[in-house]
Structure formats: structure tokens, C-alpha cells
N, CA, C and O atoms as a DFTB+ gen file, in Angstrom:
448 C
 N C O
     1  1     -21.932      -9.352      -8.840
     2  2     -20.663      -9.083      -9.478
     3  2     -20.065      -7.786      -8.948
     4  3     -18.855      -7.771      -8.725
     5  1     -20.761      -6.747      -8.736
     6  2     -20.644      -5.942      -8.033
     7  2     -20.068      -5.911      -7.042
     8  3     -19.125      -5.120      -7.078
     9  1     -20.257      -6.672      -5.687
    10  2     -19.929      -6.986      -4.455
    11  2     -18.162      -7.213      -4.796
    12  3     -17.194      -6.524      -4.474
    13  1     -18.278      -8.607      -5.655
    14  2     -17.036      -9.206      -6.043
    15  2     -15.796      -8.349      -6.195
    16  3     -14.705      -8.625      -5.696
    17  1     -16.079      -7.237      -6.962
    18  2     -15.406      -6.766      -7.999
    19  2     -14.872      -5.221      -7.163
    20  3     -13.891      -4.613      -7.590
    21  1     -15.510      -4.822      -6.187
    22  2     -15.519      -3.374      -5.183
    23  2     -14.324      -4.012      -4.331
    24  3     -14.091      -5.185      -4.041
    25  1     -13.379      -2.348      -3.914
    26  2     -12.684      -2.958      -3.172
    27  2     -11.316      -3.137      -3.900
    28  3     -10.382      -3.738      -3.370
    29  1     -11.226      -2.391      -5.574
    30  2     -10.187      -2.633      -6.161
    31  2      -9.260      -1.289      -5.564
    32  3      -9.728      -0.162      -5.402
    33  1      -8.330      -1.554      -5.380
    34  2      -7.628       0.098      -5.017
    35  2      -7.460       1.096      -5.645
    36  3      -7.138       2.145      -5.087
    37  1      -7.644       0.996      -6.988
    38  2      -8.122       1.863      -8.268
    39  2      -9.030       2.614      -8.163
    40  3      -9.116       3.754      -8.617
    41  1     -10.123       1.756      -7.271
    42  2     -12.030       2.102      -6.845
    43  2     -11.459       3.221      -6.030
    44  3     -11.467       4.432      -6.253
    45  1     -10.895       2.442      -4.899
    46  2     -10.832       3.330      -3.471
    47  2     -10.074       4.115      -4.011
    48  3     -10.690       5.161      -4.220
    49  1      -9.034       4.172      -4.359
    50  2      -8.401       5.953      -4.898
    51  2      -9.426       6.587      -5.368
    52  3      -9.985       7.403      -4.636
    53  1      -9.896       6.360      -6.677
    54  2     -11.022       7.150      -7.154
    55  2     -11.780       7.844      -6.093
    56  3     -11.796       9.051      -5.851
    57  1     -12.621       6.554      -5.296
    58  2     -13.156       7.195      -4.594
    59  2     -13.224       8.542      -3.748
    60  3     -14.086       9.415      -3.639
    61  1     -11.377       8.264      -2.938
    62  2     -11.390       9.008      -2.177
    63  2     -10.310      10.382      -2.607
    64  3      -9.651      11.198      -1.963
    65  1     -10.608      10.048      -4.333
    66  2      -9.917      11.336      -4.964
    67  2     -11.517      12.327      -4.771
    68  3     -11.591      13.545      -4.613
    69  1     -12.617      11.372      -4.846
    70  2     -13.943      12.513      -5.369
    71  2     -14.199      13.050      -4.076
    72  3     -14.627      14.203      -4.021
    73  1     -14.010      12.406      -3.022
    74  2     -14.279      13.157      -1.715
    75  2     -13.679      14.041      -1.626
    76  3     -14.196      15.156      -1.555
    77  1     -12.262      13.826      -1.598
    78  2     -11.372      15.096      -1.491
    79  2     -11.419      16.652      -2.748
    80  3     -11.043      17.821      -2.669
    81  1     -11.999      15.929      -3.658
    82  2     -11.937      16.897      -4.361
    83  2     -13.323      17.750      -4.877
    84  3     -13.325      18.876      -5.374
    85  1     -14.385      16.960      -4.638
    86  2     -15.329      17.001      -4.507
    87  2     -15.841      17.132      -5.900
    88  3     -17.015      17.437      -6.110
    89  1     -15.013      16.914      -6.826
    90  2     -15.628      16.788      -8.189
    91  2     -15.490      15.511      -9.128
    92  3     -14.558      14.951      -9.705
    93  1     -16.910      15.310      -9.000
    94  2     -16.961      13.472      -9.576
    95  2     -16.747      13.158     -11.206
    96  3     -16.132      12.235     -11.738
    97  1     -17.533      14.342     -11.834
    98  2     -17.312      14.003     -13.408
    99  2     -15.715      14.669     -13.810
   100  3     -15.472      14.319     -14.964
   101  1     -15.043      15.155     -13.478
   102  2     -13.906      15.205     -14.198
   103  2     -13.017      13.994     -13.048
   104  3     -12.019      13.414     -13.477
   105  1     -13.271      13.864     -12.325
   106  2     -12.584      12.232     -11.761
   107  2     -13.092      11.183     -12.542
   108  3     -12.471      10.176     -12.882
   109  1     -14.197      11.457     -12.794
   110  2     -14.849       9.547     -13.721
   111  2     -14.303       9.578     -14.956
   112  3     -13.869       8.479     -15.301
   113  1     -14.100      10.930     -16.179
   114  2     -13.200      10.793     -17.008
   115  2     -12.485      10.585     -16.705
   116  3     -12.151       9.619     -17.391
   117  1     -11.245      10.893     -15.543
   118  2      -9.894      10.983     -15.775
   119  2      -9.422       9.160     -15.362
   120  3      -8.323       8.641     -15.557
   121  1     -10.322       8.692     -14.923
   122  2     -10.372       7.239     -14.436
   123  2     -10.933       6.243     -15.449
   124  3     -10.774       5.025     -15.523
   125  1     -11.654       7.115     -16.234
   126  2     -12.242       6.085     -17.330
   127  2     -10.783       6.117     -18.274
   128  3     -10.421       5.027     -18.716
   129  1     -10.110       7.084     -18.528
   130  2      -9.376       7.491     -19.413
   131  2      -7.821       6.226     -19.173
   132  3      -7.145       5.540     -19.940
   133  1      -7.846       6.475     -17.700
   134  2      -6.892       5.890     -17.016
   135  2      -7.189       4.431     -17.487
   136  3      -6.434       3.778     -18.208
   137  1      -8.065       4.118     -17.122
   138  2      -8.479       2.495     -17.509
   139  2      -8.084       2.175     -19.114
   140  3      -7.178       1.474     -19.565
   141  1      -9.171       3.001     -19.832
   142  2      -8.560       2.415     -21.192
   143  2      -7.628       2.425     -21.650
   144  3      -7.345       1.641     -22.555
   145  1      -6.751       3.388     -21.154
   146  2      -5.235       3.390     -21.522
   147  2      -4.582       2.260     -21.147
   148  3      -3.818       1.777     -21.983
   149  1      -4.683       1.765     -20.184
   150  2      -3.879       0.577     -19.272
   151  2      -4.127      -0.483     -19.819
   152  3      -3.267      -1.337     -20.034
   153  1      -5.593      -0.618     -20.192
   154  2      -6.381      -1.639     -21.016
   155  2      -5.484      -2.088     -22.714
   156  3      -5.156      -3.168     -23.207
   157  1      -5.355      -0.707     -23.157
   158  2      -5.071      -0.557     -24.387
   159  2      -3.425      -1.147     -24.513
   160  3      -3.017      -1.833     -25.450
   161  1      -2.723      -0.765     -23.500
   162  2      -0.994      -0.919     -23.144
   163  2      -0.997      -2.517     -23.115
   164  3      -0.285      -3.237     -23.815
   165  1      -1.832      -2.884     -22.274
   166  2      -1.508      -4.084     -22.568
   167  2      -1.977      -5.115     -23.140
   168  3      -1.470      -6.237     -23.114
   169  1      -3.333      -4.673     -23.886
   170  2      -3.481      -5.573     -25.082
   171  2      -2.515      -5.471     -26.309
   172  3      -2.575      -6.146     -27.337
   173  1      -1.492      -4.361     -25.956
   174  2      -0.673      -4.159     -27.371
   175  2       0.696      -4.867     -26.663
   176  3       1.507      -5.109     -27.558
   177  1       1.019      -5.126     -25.811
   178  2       1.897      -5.597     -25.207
   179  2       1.948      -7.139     -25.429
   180  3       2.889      -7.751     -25.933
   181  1       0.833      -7.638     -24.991
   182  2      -0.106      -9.000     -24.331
   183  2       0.167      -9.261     -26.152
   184  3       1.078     -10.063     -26.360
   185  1      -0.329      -8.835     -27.099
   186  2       0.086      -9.202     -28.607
   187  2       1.265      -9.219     -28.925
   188  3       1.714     -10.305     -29.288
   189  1       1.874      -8.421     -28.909
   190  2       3.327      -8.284     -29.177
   191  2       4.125      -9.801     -28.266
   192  3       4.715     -10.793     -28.694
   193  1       3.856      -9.451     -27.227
   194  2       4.481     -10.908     -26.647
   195  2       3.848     -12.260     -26.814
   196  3       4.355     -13.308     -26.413
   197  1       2.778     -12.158     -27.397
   198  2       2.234     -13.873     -27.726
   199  2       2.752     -14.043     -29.343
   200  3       2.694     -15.109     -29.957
   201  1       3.204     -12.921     -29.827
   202  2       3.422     -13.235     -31.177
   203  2       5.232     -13.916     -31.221
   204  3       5.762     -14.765     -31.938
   205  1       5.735     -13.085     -30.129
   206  2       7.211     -13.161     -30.021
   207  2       7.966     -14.577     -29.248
   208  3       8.971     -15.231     -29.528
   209  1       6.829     -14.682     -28.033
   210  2       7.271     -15.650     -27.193
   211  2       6.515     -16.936     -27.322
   212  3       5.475     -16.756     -27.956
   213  1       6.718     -18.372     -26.872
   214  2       5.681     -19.439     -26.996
   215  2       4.900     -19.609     -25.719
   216  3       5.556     -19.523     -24.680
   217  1       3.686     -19.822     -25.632
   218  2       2.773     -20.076     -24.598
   219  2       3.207     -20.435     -23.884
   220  3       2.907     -19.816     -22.863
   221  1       4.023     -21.387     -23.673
   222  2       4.465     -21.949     -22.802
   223  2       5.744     -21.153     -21.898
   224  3       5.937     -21.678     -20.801
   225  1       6.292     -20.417     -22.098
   226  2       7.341     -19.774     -22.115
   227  2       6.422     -18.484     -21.374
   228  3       6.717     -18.055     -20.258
   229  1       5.259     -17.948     -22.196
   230  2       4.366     -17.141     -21.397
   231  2       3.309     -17.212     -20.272
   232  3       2.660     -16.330     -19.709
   233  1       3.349     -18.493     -20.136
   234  2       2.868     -18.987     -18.784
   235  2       3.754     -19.204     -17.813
   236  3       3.375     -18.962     -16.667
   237  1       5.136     -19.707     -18.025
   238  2       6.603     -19.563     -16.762
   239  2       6.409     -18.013     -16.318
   240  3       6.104     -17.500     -15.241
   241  1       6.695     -17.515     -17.518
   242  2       6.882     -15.917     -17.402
   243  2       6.220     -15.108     -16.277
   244  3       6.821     -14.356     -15.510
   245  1       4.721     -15.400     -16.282
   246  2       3.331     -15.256     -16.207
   247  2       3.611     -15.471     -14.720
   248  3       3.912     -14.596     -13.909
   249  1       3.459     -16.820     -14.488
   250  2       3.474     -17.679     -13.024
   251  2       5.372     -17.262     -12.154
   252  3       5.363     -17.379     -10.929
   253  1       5.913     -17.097     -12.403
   254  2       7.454     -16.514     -11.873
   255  2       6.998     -14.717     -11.595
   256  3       7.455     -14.268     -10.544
   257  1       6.204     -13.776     -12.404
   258  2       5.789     -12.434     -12.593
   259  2       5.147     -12.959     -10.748
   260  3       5.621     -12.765      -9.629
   261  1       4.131     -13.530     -11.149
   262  2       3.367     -13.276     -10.056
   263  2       3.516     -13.956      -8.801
   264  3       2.958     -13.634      -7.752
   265  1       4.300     -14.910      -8.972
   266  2       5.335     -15.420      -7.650
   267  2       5.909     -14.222      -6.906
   268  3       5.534     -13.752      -5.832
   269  1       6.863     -13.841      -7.679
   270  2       7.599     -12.773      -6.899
   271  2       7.011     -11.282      -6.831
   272  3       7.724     -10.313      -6.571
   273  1       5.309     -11.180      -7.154
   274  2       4.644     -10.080      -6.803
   275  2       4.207     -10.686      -4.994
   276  3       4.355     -10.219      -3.865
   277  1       3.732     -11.712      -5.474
   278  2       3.274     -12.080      -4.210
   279  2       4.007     -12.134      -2.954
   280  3       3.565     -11.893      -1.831
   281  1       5.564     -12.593      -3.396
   282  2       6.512     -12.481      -2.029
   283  2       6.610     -11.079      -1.936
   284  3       6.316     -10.570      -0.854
   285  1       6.881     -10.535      -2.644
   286  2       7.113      -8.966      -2.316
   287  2       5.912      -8.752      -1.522
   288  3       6.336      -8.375      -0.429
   289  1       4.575      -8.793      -1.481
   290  2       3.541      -8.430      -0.938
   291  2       3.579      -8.679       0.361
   292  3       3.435      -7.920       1.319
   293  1       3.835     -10.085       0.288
   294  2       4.422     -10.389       1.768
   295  2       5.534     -10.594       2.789
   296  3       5.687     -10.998       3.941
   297  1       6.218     -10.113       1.782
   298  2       7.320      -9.555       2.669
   299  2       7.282      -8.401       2.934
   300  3       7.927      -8.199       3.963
   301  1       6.726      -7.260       2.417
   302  2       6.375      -6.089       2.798
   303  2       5.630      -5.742       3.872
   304  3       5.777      -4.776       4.620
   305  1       4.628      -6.802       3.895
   306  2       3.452      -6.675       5.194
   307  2       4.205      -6.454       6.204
   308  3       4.253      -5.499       6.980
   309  1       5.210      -8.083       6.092
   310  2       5.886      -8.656       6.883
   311  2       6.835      -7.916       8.047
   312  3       7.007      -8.022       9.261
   313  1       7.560      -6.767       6.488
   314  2       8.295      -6.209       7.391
   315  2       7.857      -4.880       7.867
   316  3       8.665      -4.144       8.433
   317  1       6.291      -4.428       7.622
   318  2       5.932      -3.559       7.923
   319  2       5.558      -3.482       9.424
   320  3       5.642      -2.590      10.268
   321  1       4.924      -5.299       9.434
   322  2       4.700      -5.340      10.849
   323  2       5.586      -5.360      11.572
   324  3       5.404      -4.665      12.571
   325  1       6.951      -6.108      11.497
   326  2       8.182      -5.952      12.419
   327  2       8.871      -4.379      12.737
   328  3       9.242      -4.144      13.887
   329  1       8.968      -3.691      12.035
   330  2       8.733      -2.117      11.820
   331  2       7.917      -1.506      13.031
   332  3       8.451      -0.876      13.944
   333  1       6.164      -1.838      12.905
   334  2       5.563      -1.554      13.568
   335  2       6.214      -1.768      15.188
   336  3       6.350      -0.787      15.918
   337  1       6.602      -3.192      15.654
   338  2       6.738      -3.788      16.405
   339  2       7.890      -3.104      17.388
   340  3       7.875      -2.975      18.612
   341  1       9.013      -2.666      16.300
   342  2      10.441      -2.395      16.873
   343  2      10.148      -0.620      17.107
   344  3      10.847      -0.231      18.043
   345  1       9.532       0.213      16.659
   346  2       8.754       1.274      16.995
   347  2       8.489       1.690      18.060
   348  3       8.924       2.651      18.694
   349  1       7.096       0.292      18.456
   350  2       6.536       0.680      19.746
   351  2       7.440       0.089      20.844
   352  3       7.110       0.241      22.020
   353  1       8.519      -0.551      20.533
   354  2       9.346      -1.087      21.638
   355  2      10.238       0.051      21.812
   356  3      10.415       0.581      22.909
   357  1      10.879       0.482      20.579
   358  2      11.814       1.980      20.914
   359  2      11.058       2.882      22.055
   360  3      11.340       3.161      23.220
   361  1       9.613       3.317      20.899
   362  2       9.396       4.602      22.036
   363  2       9.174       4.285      23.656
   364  3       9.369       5.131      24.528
   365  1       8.708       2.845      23.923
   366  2       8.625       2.433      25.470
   367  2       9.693       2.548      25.777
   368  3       9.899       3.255      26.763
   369  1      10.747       1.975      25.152
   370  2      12.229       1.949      26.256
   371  2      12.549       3.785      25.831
   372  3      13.589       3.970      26.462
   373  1      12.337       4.650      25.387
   374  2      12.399       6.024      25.101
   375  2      11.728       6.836      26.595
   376  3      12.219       7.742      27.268
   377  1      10.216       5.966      26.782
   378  2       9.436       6.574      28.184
   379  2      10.223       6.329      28.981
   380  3      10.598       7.273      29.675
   381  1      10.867       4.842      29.254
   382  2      11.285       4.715      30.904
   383  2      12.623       5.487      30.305
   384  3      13.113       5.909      31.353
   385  1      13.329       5.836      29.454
   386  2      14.742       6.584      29.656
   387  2      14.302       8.022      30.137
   388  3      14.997       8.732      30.865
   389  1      12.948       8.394      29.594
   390  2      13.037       9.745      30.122
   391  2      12.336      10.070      31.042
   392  3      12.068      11.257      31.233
   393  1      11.841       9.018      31.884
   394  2      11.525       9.289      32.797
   395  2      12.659       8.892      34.347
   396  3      12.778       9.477      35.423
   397  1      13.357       7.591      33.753
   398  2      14.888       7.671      34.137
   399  2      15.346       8.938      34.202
   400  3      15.127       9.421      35.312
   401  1      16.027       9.846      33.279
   402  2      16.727      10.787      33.326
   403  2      15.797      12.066      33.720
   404  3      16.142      13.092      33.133
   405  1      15.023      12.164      34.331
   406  2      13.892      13.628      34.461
   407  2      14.686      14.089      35.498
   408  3      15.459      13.313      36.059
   409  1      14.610      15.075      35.775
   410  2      15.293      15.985      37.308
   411  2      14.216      15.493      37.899
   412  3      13.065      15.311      37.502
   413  1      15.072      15.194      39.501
   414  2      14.443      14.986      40.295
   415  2      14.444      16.005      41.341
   416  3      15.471      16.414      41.883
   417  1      12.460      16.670      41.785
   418  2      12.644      17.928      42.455
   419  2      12.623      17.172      43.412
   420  3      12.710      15.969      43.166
   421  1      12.475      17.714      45.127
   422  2      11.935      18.304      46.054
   423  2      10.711      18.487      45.770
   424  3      10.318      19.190      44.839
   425  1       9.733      17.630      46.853
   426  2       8.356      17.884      46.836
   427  2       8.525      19.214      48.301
   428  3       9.426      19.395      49.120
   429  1       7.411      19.801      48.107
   430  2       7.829      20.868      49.388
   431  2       7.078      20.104      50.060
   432  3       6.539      19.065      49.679
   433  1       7.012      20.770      51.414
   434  2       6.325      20.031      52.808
   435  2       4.649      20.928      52.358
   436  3       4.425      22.015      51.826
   437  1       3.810      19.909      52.849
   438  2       2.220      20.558      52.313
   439  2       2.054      21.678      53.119
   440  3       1.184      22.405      52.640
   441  1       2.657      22.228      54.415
   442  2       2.072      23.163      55.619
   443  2       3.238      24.470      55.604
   444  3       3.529      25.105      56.618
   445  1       3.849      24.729      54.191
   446  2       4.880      25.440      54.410
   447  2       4.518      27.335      54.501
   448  3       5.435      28.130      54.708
């Protein structure tokens, strides 16, 4: 379960809050703290809306929420990689411009 469950980005922040900071017990409170709060928000939420809305209505809700988490996710990649892409094409056509435009010396003669 372990294996499963590592790997949350919650983990890896934590984690690499304790490296950086090098202090683990006031990071494991402030993460335990973090959790139950989030925990707590939305079991009071998660009630409030099953009391208000019908199941059914909270499963559209539910399944549409996480539709359009997911396109966002991937459209983000998406356009992170095209980003990436148009980048490394700028700075190449950037090399041959400046190497286009460099002054051009005079090599001297080798025996001068």
C-alpha cells in the first residue's frame, strides 16, 4: 500500500520541504495539520452538499469537476510541450542570426 500510495505531490513537497529545510518534526506537524484540515473542509463541504444536492446531480457534478480537471491537465502538458518546442526552435534560428550578423574579421597571414 505503501508503494501505491508514494509519489503523491503533497509527499514530494513535504519531502523536499525537509531537505531544504532540514527540519523534519516541525514539517510533519505542519503537514499533518495541513492534511486534517483539508480532510476536515471537505467532509463539511462533502455534507453540506449531499444534504443540499441529489446524488445524482452529485455524481454529474463530480464526473464534469473531473472531466475538465483532466483536460486542463492535458492541455497544459500539451502546451507546455509546444512551448518547449517553439523555444528551442527560437533560440536555433537566434544562433544562425548571430552568427549571420557577427563581424567579419581578417584572419592575419600565419608568417606575419
Amino acid at each position: 500500500m505503501f508503494a501505491a500510495e508514494w509519489g503523491d505531490l503533497t509527499q514530494l513537497a513535504t519531502a523536499a520541504l525537509v531537505a531544504q529545510t532540514g527540519e523534519p518534526l516541525p514539517v510533519a506537524v505542519a503537514a499533518v495539520a495541513a492534511l486534517w484540515s483539508v480532510t476536515v473542509l471537505a467532509v463539511v463541504v462533502g455534507s453540506q452538499a449531499g444534504r443540499l444536492l441529489s446524488q445524482r446531480l452529485l455524481n454529474r457534478v463530480s464526473a464534469a469537476v473531473f472531466t475538465l480537471v483532466g483536460l486542463f491537465v492535458i492541455g497544459s502538458a500539451f502546451l507546455t510541450r509546444q512551448t518547449q518546442l517553439m523555444m528551442t526552435t527560437l533560440r536555433s534560428r537566434n544562433r544562425c542570426l548571430v552568427s549571420l550578423n557577427a563581424p567579419r574579421t581578417q584572419a592575419s597571414p600565419p608568417f606575419a
